[in-house]
N, C-alpha and C positions, 0 to 999 in steps of 0.2 A: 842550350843551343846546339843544333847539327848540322854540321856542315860548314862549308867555309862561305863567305860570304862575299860580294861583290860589291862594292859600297859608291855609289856617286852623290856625289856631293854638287845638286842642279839648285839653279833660282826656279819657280815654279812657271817660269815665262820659255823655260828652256825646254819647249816640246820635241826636239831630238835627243836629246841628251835624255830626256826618262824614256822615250821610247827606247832606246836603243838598249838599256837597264831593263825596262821591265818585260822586251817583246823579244831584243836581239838575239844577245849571247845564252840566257838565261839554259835553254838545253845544251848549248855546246858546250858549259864548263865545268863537265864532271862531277856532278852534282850541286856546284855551287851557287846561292840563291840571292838575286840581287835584292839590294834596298836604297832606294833612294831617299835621300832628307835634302834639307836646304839649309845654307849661314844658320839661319834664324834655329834651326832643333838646334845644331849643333852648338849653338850660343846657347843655349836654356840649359843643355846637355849638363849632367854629373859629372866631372872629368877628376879620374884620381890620374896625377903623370909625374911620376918619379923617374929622378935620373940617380945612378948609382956612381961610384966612387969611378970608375970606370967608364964615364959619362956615357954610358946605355943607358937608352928608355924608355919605358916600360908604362903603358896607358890602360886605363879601363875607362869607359864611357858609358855614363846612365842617361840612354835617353827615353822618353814619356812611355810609358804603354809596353817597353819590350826590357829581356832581361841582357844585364850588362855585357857590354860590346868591348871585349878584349883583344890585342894585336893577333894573338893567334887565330882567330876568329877570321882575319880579312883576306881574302886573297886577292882581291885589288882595291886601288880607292882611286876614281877618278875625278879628281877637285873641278867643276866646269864652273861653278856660280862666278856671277862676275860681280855678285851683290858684297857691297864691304860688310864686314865682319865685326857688327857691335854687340858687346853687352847689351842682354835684354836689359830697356829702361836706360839705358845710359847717354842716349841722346837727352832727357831732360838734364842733367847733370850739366854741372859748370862747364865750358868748354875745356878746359885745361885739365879736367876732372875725366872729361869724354875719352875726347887724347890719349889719354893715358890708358885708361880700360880700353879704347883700341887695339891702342899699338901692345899691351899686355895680352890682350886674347890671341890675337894675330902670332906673336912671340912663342905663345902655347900649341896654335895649331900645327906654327911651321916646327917645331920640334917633332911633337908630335909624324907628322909626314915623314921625315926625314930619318926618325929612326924606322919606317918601314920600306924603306930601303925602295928594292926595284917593283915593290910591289905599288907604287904609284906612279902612277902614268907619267905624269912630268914633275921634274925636278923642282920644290918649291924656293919661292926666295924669300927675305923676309919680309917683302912686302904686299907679297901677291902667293899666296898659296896654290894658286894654277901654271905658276912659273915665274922666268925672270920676269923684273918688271922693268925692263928697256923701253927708253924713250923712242919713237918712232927713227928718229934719226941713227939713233944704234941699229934699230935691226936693219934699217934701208941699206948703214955700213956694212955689215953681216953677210946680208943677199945680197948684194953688190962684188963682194969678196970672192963670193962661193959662184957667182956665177949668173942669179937667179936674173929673169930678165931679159937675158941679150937677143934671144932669139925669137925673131919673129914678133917685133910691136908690132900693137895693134889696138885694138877695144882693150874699156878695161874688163881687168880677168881676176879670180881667186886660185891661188891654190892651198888646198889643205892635206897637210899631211898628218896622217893617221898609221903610225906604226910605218910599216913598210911600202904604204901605200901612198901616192901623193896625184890627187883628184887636180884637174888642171892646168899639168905639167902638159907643154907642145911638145916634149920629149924626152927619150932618154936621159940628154944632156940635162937638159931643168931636171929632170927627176932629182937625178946624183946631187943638184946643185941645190933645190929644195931641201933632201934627208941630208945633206952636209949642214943648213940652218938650224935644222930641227936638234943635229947632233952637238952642235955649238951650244946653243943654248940649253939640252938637256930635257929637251922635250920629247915626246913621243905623239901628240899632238898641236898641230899649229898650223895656225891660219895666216896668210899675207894675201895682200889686197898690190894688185898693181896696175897702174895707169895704162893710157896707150902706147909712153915711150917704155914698158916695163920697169918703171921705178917703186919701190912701194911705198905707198901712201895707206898705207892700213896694218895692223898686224892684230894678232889674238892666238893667246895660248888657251885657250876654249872656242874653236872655232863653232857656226853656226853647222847645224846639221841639216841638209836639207832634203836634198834629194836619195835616190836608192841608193846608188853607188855609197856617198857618203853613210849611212849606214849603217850597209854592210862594211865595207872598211871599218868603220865604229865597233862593230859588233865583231870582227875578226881580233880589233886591239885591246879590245877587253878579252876575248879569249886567251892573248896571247899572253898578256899578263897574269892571268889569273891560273894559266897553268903550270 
């Protein structure tokens, strides 16, 4: 393999998230060349993942058709799928049987993530490899705290923050009060949903990609990581 590589980890439904992998960053990041898969390779995937005495760890991944994908290999990984993460086959399996090979692949990925440190865009939890996984009412507490909100109800609104960038913000003040959410919970992308009185009623640590701006923003926070 040459070069390092840029890995997003999309559901196939997520037509921002591959574009912005296979069209965005792709020239900006110093040679390195994206690959997108989905839950599903990486559930089929080879996975050798040792932890040593020292609890460092250390992955190699075989997946279909290319040659094995080792940590050194990655210069970012952006988790966007928001598809749960099953062993292949393992929905016919006893429920209690399922469960369990869940919540153990899940266990493996988030290790996995977490020993690659900054080089994943957001902080994984253990239940949600794309980040915490807060109930709606935490994050409303969160952006409530920080600010998010106050100024200017009205329609409702998105904002998404992408690295240093936050799409939706009526201001400075939102800005700061936005990247202070993101900062809380350890993300570097993230999406909130808020009503007319500014409260949020939505959240997503894989926000939806849509327009230019978003993106670009996209395509700048993969660079920024990958550098």
């Amino acid at each position: 393999m040459t070069g390092p590589l840029v890995l997003v980890v999309a559901d196939r439904t997520d037509l921002g998230g591959r574009a912005v992998a296979l069209d965005g960053p792709a020239a900006r990041l110093a040679g390195a060349r994206p690959l997108v898969v989905t839950p599903l390779d990486l559930a089929r995937a080879r996975w050798v993942h040792r932890v040593d005495a020292r609890g460092r760890a250390t992955t190699c991944l075989g997946l279909d058709g290319r040659e094995p994908l080792r940590d050194g290999d990655l210069a970012a990984v952006w988790w966007r799928a928001l598809t749960p993460l099953e062993p292949a086959g393992s929905a016919a399996a006893d429920p209690r049987d399922h469960l369990y090979a869940v919540s153990e692949l899940t266990a493996l990925v988030t290790s996995w993530l977490l020993s690659l440190g900054p080089r994943v865009v957001n902080r994984p939890s253990g239940a949600d490899p794309s980040g915490p996984a807060w109930p709606l009412h935490q994050w409303a507490a969160v952006a409530r705290r920080h600010g998010v909100g106050r100024t200017l109800p009205g329609e409702r609104r998105r904002l998404v923050v992408l690295g240093e960038s936050v799409i939706g913000a009526v201001d400075g003040e939102e800005r700061e009060a936005a990247l202070g959410v993101a900062a809380e919970a350890g993300c570097r992308s993230l999406g909130l949903t808020l009503d007319g009185r500014g409260r949020v009623v939505g959240s997503s640590t894989a926000p939806r990609l849509a327009g230019r701006e978003e993106l670009r923003a996209a395509a700048r926070l993969l660079a920024e990581v990958a550098a």
